[in-house]
LUMTOR-840908 format. One line per 2 residues: their letters; for each residue y, x, z of C-alpha. Coordinates in steps of 0.02 Angstrom, whole numbers, plus 32768, in hexadecimal, padded with zeros to 4 digits. Last residue first. Example, Ala and Ser with C-alpha at 12.3 -4.5 7.8 and 13.67 -1.06 7.14 Angstrom:
sa) 7FCB 82AC 8165  7F1F 8267 8186;
//
This chain:
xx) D09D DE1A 848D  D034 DE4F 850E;
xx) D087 DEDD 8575  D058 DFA1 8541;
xx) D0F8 DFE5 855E  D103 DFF9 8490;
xx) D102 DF3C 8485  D042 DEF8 8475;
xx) D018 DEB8 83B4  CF64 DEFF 83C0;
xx) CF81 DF64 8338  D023 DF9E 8391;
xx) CFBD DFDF 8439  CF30 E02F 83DA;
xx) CFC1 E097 838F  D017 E0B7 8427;
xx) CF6A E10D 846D  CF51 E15A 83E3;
xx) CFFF E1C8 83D4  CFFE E1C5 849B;
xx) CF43 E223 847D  CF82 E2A0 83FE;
xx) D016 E2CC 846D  CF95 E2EB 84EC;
xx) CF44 E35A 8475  CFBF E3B6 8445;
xx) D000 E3F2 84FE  CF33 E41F 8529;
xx) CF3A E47D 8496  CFCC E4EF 84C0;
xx) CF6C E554 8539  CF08 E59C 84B0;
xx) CE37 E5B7 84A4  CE48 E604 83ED;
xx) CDC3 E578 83A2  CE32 E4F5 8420;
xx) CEE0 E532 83D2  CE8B E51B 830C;
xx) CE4C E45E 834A  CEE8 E42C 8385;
xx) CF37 E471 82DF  CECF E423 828C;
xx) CEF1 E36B 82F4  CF92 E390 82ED;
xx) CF95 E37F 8236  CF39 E2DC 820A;
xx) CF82 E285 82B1  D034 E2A2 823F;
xx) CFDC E26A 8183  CF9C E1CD 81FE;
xx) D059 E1A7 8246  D0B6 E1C5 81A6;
xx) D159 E163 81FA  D1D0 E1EE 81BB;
xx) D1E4 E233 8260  D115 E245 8268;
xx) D120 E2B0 81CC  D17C E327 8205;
xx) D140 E337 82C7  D094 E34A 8252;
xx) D0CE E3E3 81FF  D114 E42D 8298;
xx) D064 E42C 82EE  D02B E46A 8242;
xx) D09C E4FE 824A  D062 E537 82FB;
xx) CFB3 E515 82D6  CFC2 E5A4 8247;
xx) D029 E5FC 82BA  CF83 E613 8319;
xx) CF15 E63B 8276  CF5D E6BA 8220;
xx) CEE0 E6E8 819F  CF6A E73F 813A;
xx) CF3D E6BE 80AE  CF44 E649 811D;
xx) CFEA E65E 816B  D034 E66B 80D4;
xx) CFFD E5BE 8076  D01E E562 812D;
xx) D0DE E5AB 810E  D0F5 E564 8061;
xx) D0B6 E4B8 8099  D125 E4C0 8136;
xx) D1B6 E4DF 80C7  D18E E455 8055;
xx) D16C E3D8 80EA  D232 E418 8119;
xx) D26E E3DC 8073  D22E E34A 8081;
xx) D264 E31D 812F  D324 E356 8119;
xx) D341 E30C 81BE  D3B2 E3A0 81F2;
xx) D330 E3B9 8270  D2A4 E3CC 81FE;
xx) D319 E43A 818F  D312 E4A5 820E;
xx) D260 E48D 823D  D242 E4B0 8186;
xx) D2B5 E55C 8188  D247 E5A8 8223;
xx) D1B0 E587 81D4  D1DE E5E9 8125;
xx) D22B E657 81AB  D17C E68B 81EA;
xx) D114 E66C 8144  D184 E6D9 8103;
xx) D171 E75B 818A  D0C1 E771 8158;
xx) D0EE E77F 8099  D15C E811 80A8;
xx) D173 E82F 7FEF  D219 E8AF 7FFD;
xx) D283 E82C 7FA8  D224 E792 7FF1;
xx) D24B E7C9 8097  D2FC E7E6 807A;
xx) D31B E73F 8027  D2B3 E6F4 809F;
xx) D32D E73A 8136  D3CA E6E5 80CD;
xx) D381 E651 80E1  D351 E650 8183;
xx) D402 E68C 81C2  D450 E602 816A;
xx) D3E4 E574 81AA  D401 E596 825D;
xx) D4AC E590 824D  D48D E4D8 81EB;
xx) D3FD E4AE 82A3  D47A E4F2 8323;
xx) D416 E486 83A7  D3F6 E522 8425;
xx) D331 E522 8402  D363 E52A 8335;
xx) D3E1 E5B8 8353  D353 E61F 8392;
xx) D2FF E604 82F2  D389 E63F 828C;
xx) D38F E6D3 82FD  D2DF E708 82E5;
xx) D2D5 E6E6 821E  D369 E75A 8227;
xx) D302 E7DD 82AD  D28C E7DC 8220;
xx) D2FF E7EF 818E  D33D E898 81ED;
xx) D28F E8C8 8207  D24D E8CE 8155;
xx) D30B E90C 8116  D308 E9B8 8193;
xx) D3B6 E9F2 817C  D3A9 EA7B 8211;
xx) D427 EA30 8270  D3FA E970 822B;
xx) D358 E96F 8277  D39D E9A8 8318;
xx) D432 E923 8316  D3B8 E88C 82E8;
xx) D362 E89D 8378  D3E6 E89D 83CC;
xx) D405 E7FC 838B  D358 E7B8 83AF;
xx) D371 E7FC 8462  D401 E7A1 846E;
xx) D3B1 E6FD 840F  D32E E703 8494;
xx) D3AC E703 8528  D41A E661 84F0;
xx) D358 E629 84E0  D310 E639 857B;
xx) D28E E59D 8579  D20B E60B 85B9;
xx) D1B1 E630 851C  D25F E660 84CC;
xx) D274 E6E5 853B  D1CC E728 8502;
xx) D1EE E713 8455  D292 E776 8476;
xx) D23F E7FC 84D4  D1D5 E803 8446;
xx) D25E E80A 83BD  D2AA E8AA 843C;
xx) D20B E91A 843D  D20E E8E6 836B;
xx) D2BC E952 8375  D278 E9C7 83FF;
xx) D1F3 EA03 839A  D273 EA13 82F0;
xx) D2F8 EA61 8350  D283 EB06 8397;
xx) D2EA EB6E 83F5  D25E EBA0 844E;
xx) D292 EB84 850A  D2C9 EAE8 84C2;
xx) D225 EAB9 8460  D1DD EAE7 851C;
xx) D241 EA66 857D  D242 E9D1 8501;
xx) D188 E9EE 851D  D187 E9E5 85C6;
xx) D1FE E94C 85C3  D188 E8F7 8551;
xx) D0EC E92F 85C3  D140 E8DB 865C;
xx) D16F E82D 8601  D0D1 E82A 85B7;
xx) D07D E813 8666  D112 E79A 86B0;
xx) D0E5 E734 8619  D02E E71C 8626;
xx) D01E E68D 85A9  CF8D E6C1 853B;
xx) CFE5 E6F4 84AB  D068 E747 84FD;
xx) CFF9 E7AE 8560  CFB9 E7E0 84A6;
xx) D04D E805 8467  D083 E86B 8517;
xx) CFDD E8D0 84E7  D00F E8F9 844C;
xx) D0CF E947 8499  D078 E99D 8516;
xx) CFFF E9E3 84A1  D07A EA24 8415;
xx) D0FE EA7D 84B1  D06D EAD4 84F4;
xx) D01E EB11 843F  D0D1 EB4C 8426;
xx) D0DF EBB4 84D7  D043 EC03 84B9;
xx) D013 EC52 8560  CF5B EC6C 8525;
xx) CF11 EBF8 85CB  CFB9 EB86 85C0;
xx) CF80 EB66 8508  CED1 EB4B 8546;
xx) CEF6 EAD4 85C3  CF5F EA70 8551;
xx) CEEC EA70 84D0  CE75 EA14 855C;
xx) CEE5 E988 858A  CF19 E97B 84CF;
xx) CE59 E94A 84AF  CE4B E8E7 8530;
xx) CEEA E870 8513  CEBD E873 845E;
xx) CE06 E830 8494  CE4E E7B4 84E7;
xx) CEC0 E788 847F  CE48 E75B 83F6;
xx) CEB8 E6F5 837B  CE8E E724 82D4;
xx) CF28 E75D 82BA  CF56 E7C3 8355;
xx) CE9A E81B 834D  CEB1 E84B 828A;
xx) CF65 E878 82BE  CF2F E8E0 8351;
xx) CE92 E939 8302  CEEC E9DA 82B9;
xx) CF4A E9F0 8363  CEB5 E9E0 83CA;
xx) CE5F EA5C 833C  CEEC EAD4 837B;
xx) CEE8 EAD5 8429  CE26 EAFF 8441;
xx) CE23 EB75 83AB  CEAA EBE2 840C;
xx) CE4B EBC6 84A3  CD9B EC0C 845F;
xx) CD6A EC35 851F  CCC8 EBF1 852F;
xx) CCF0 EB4A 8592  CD9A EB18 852A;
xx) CD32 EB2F 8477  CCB0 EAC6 84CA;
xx) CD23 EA2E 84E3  CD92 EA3B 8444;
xx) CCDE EA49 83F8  CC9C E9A9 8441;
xx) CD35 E94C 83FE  CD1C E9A7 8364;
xx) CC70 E962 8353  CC8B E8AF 83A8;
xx) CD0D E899 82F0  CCA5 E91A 8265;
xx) CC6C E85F 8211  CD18 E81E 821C;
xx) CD89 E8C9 8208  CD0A E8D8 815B;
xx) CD40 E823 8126  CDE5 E82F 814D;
xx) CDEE E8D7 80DA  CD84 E899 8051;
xx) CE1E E7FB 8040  CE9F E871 8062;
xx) CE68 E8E3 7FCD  CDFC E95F 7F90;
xx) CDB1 E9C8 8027  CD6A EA5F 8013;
xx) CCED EAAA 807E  CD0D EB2D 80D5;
xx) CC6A EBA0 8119  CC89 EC1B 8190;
xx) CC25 ECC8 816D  CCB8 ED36 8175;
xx) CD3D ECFD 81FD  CDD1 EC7F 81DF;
xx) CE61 ECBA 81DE  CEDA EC8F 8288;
xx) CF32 EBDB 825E  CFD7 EBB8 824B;
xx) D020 EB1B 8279  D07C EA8A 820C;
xx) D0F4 EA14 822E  D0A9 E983 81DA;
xx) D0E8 E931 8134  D04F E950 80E4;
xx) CFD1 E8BF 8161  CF43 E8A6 8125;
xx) CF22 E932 80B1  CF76 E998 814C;
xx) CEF6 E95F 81C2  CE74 E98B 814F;
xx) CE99 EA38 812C  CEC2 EA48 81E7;
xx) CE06 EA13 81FD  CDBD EA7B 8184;
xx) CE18 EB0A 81DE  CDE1 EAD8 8282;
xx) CD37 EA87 827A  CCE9 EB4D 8200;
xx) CD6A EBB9 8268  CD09 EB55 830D;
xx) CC60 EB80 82CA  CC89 EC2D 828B;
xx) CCAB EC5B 8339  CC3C EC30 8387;
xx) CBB2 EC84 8325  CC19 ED05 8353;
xx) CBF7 ECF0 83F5  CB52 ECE8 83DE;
xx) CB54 ED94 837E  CBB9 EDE7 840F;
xx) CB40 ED87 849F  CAB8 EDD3 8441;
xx) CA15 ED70 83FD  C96E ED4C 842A;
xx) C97D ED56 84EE  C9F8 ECDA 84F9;
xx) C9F3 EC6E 8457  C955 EC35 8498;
xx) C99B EBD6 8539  CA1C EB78 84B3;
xx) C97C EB4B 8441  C930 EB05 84DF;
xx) C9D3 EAA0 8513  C9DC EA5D 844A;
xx) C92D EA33 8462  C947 E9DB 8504;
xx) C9F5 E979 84CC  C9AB E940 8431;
xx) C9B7 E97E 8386  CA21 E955 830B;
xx) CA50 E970 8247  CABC E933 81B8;
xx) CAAA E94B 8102  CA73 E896 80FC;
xx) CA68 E82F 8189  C9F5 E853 822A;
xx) C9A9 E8EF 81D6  C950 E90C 8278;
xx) C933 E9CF 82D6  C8A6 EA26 8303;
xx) C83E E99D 82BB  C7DF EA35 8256;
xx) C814 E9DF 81B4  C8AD E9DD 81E5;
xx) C8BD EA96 8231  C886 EACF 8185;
xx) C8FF EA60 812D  C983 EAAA 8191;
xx) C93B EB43 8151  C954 EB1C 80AD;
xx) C9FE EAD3 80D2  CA26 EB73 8112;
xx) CA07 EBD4 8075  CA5F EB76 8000;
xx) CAFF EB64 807C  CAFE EC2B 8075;
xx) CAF4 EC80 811A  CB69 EC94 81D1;
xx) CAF6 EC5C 822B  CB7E EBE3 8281;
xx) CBD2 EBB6 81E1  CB3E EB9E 817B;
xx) CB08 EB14 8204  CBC4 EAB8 81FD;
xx) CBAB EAC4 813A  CB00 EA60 8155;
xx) CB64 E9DC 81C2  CB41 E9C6 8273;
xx) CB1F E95E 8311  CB3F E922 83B4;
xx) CB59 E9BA 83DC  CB9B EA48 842C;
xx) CB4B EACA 83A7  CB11 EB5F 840E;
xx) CA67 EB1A 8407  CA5D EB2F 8352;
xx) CA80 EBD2 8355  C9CB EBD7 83A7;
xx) C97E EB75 830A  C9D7 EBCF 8287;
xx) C98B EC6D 82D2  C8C9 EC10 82C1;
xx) C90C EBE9 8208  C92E EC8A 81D0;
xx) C8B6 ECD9 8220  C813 EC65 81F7;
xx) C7CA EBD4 824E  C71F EBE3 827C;
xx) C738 EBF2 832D  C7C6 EB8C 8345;
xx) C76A EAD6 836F  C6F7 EB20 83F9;
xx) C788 EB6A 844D  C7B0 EAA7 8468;
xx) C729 EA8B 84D0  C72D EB39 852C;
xx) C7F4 EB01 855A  C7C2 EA54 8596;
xx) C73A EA7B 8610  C6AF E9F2 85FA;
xx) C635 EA4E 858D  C668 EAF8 85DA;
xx) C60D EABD 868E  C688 EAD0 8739;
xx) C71A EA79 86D3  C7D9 EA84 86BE;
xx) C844 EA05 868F  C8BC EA1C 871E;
xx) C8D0 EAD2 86D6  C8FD EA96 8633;
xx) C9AD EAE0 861F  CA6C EA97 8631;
xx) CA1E EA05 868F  C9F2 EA6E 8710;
xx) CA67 EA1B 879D  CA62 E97A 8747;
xx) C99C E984 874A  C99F E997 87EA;
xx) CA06 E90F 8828  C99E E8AA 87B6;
xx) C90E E8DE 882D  C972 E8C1 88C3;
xx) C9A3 E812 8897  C8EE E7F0 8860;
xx) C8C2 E7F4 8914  C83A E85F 895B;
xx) C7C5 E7FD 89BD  C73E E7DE 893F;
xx) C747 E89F 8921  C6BB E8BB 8883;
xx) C6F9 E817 8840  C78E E853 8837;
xx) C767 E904 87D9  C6E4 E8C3 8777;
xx) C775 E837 8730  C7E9 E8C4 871C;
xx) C773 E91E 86A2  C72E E85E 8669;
xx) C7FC E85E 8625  C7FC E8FF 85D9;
xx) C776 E8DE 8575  C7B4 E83C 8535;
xx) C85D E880 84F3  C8EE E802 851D;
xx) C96B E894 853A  C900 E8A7 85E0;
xx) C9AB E8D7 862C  C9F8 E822 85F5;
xx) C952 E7DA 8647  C95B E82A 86D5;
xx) CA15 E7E2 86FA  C9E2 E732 86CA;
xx) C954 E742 874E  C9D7 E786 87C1;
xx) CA4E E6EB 87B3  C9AD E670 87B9;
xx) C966 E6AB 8861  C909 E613 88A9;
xx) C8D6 E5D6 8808  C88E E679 87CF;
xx) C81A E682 8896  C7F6 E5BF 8864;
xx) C7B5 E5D3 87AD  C727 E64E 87C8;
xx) C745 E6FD 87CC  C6DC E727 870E;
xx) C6F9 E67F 86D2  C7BB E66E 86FF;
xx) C7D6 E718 86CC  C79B E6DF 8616;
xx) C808 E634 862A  C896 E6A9 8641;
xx) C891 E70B 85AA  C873 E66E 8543;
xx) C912 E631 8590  C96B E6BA 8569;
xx) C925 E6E8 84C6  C894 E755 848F;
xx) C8BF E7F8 842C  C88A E7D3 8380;
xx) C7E4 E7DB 832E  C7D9 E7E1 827D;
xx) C768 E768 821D  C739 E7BC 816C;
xx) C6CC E73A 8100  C647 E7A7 809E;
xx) C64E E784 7FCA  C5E1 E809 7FBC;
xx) C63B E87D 7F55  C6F3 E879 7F84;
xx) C6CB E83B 8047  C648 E8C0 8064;
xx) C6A8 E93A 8024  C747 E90E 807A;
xx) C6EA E926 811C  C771 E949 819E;
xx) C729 E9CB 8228  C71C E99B 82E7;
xx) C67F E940 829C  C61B E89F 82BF;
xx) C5B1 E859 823D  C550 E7A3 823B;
xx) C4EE E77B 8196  C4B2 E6C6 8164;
xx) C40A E6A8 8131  C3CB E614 80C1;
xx) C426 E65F 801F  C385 E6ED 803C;
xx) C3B0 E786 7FF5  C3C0 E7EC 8094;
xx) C446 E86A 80B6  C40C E8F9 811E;
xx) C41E E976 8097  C4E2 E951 8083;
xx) C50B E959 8141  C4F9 EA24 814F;
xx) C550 EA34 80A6  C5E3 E9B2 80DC;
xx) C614 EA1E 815C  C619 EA3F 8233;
xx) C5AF E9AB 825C  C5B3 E97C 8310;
xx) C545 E8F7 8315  C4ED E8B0 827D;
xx) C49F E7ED 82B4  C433 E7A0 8229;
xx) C417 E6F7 823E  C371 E6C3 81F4;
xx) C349 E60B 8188  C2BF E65C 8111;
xx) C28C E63B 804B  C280 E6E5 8039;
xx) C2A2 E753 80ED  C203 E7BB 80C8;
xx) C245 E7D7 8019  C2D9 E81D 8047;
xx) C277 E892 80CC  C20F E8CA 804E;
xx) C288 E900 7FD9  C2FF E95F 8061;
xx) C27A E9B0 80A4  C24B EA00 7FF3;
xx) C2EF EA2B 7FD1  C2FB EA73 8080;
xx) C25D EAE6 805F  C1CB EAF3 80CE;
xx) C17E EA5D 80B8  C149 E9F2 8154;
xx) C07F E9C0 813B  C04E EA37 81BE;
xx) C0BE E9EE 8228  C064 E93D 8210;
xx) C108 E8C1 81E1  C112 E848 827D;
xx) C1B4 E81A 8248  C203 E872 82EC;
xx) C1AB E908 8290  C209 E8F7 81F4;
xx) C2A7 E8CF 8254  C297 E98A 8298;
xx) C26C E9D5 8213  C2FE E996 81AD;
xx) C379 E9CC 8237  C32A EA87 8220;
xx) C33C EA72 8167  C3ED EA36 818C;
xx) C424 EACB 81E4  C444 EAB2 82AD;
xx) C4DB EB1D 82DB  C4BB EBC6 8314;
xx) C4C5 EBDD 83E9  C541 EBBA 846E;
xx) C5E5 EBA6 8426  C5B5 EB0C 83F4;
xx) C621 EACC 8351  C5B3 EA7F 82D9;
xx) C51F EA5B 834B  C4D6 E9F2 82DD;
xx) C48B E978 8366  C40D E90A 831E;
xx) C3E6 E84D 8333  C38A E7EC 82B8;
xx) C372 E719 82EC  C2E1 E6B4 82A6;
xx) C297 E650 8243  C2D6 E597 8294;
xx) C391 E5E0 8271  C3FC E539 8291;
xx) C3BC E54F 8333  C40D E5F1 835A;
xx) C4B0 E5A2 833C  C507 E5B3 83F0;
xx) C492 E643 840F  C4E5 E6B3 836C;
xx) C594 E671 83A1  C579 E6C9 8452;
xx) C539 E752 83FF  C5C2 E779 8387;
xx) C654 E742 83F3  C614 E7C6 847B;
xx) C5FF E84B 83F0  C69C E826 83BE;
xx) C6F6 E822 8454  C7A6 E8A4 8440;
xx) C764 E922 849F  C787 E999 83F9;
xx) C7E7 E962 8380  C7BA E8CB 8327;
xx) C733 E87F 8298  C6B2 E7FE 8277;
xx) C65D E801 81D6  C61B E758 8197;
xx) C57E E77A 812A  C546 E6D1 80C4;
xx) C4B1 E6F6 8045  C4CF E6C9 7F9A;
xx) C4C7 E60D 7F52  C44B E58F 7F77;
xx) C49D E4F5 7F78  C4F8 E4C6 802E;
xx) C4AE E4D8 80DC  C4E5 E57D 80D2;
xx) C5A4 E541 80B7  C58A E4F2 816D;
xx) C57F E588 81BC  C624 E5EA 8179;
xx) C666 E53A 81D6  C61F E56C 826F;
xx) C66E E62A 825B  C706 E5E1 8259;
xx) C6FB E56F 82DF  C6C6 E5F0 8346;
xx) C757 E655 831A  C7B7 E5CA 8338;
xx) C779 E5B4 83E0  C785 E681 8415;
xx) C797 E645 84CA  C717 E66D 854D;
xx) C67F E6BD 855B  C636 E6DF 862C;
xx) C59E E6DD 861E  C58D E74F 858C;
xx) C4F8 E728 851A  C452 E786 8529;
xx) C416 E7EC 84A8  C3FA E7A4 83F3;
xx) C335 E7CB 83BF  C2D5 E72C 83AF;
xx) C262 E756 832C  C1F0 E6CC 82F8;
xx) C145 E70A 82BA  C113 E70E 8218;
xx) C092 E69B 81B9  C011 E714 8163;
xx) C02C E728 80A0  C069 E7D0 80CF;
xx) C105 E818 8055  C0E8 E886 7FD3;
xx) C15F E933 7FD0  C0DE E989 8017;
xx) C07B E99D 7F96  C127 E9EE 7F35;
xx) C146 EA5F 7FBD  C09C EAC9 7FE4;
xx) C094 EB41 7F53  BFFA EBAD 7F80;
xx) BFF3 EC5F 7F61  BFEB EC86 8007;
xx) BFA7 EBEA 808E  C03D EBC1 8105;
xx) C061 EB28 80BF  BFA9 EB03 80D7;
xx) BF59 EA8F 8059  BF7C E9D3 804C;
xx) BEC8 E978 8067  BE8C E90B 7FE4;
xx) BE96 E852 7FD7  BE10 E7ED 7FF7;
//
């Protein structure tokens, strides 16, 4: 018989190391995991994931498996957690662990790891007078307790790796479960864990949750507001089974007039408000900031000022005004809180009811001044990095000049066209969305001027709509500042844009405004291009004895102030109009001598403009060679500027080339790009192509099958 383990309590008397043997006795079965949520839903692949994590530990003994779930707050983890943990319970015939950390309840200490050690000890059937004292000692017994044993081991709310480490058994039979608001790089660098972070849930995940808490019919029977509560539930659990409470609660309120209410408050939380703080939004995420420190907590309210969708780390330094070292640590802070997502690298989100939250603690945490001038180094930070940009892009623009930018706002350089592009592409729904919020808080000048800087990004890559908008709203704010200049610029942008999309009577009343204020200002130059986009409008609706006036006029202003880039424009203009009226050698004179010019002052835009213009000359003149060689130069251009509408335009004349010289499959080859090119960009002239695509078919089919081109057997 073995002899009896003296009191831990007794003085004198080292308790830790008897207590470190494990009972020979056979040990109950704990069976700890609380109950699942009724109403789960979604989170498949997740599941999935965490399935296959399963099926390594079925595998050759290795280490123990720990998966470590992660997510902002309200984001499901704890619900994904349990609900996996039943699912696979069986595969675990020795038992399931359950503890709640605590990590980030406001409501008490968190739960230490020798206090979690206790805990499992007893649920193990361990004697308490045979539980050491010490969390080494815990630690060692517990390991070898769970020797040789199948347990799941479920760690809620973990706030670090240290709390976590301790509770780690050594068994390769056991797998590890831990949920955290708080990345756990630790545990993934030295323990091999597999990180699974949460993301918001998707629509029709979203939906299928409020289908299981209201039951399928009352969703089904108001589909437009359940899509609406979703959108305001930014697809975070917890805010959904708020709104689900809510509806359930009032059986005869319909969702309309819920979603109704959350549009009305969507600028806050209120509709996500709860009676008890574990279910009211705001106290759930206040749980998340507490341990963050200054620097980062501030970052975290500027951050609500941003207008989305999401941001660069220079875009960050720029609105707290600090070094880009500095804020990236703290962005790394938020991260690892789940505060906000490294969605791609160097660039961060959060969704729309953290960002609203961090907007409602910018309030009473920090001035209006010193948020407005927050503000303010955001939009110097877009705008001047923007016009840097635009003019990589595009150096033969008229330029603007731009107020200094304020103290604290970060400017990245930018080394060529190629970085530029690619910076106006990833910053693209960002300075839309900051066009938009500069207009709403006043920064007008901003507001006018980054529409400007983002026209010939927007114009080339064919998102009219957006240009349209854009100009719309520097318009406003021009008017707003009574800036005569920023008028005239917008008018004329957003009569490009109404060009683009066919609204002709609409671009015809900006042009003429803008011809208007250039006048008033004595400005040749703006009423010069004003007068090449009256012509391209005339020539859009078949007016072409008036399109080569306007081109000739155009012509006149550039030449009165001896402006060579927009004289061999308004040549490439003429020649071109010549072309419509049949004067196809006339034609080819005035194109020539315009890519002279061009080429002299290294326009390379407008070459690929007359380089065009001089193959469907040629074309004409039924110089077909030398016209493919003209198209060839011009489709070289317009992709390196990225211009992908006259792109389309070029091939289209490519393959009228090579379909006169009987090159029918070279021909389809062609407009079939370019059809493709005018359907990405959603243009009216697709619809013509393609039919002329189909006749091209269609009378091929016909001739293979020997029928005469009316379709008749032969």
């Amino acid at each position: 018989m073995r002899p009896a383990p003296p009191d831990p309590a007794e003085p004198g008397r080292p308790a830790e190391p008897v207590a470190t043997e494990a009972p020979t006795a056979d040990l109950p079965v704990p069976r700890q995991l609380p109950a699942a949520l009724r109403h789960f839903a979604g989170r498949a692949a997740e599941v999935a994931a965490l399935t296959e994590l399963l099926a390594e530990s079925a595998g050759p003994p290795g280490a123990v498996l720990i998966s470590a779930i992660g997510g902002t707050a309200g984001i499901g983890k704890t619900a994904l957690a349990v609900c996996w943990a039943h699912q696979v319970a069986d595969r675990f015939p020795d038992g399931q662990l359950y503890v709640d950390l605590r990590g980030f309840d406001p409501t008490g200490p968190a739960t230490g790891p020798e206090q979690a050690l206790r805990d499992f000890l007893e649920a193990l059937a361990v004697p308490a007078e045979r539980i050491p004292v010490g969390l080494a000692a815990r630690a060692g017994l517990y390991r070898s307790l769970l020797a040789g044993k199948r347990v799941l081991v479920l760690l809620d709310n973990a706030h670090d790796a240290d709390q976590v480490r301790p509770l780690l058994p050594g068994s390769p039979g056991c797998l590890v479960v831990v949920t955290s608001r708080n990345q756990m790089p630790t545990l993934v660098a030295e323990m091999g864990a597999y990180p699974l972070v949460l993301d918001p849930l998707p629509g029709p995940e979203a939906r299928e949750l409020l289908g299981r808490r209201l039951g399928p019919d009352r969703v089904a029977r108001e589909p437009e507001a359940t899509d609406r509560i979703v959108a305001a539930s930014a697809g975070l659990p917890l805010a959904l089974a708020i709104v689900a409470a809510r509806a359930a609660t009032h059986p005869d309120f319909r969702l309309a007039r819920l979603a109704d209410e959350l549009g009305d408050t969507r600028a806050s939380l209120d509709g996500f408000a709860g009676a008890e703080t574990g279910i009211d939004i705001r106290t759930v995420f206040s749980w998340s900031l507490r341990n963050l420190d200054p620097a980062s907590a501030r970052l975290f309210r500027l951050l609500g000022l941003h207008p989305g969708p999401d941001l660069s780390v220079t875009a960050a330094a720029s609105l707290a005004g600090r070094a880009v070292p500095e804020v990236r640590r703290s962005l790394a802070t938020l991260a690892r809180a789940n505060l906000v997502t490294e969605h791609t690298p160097g660039r961060y989100t959060l969704h729309d009811l953290l960002r609203a939250y961090a907007a409602e603690q910018a309030g009473p945490d920090d001035s209006d001044p010193a948020r407005r001038a927050a503000l303010g180094r955001l939009f110097d930070h877009y705008l001047h990095t923007a016009h840097a940009a635009d003019l990589l892009v595009h150096r033969h623009r008229d330029d603007i000049s731009l107020p200094p930018a304020q103290p604290g706002a970060v400017l990245p350089d930018l080394a060529d066209g190629a970085e530029a592009w690619s910076w106006l592409t990833v910053e693209h729904r960002v300075l839309l969305a900051a066009v938009t919020q500069a207009v709403a808080t006043g920064f007008d000048v901003h507001a006018w001027q980054l529409a400007w800087t983002m026209n010939t990004y927007l114009d080339r890559l064919g998102a009219w709509q957006d240009q349209s908008t854009a100009q719309h709203l520097a318009l406003l704010a021009a008017s707003r500042v009574g800036d005569r200049n920023g008028q005239a610029r917008a008018h004329r942008n957003r009569a490009i844009a109404c060009l683009r999309l066919g609204e002709f009577d609409e671009a015809h009343h900006h042009l003429r405004q803008s011809l208007d204020l250039y006048g008033a200002l004595g400005d040749r130059v703006g009423s010069a291009r004003t007068q090449l986009n009256l012509g391209i409008l005339a020539e859009r609706r078949g007016r072409y004895p008036q399109a080569l006036h306007h081109a000739r006029r155009a012509f006149d202003l550039f030449d009165a102030v001896d402006h060579a880039a927009g004289r061999a424009n308004a040549l490439n203009n003429i020649g071109w109009y010549h072309i419509q009226l049949g004067d196809h050698r006339r034609a080819l004179g005035y194109c020539q001598q315009a890519l002279v010019e061009q080429q002299r002052v290294g326009n390379r835009y407008w070459q690929a403009h007359t380089w065009d213009s001089l193959g469907t000359a040629h074309h004409h003149l039924g110089d077909h060679r030398q016209a493919v060689d003209c198209y060839e130069q011009a489709l070289a251009l317009w992709r390196e500027a990225g211009e992908r509408y006259h792109e389309a335009t070029t091939l289209t004349h490519l393959g009228d080339t090579r379909h006169a010289t009987g090159a029918a499959v070279p021909a389809r080859t062609a407009w079939q790009q370019a059809l493709d090119i005018l359907d990405r960009l959603g243009h009216p002239d697709a619809e013509q192509l393609r039919s002329r695509l189909c006749t091209e078919v269609e009378a091929r089919v016909r001739a293979d099958a020997g029928c005469a081109p009316d379709g008749s057997p032969p």
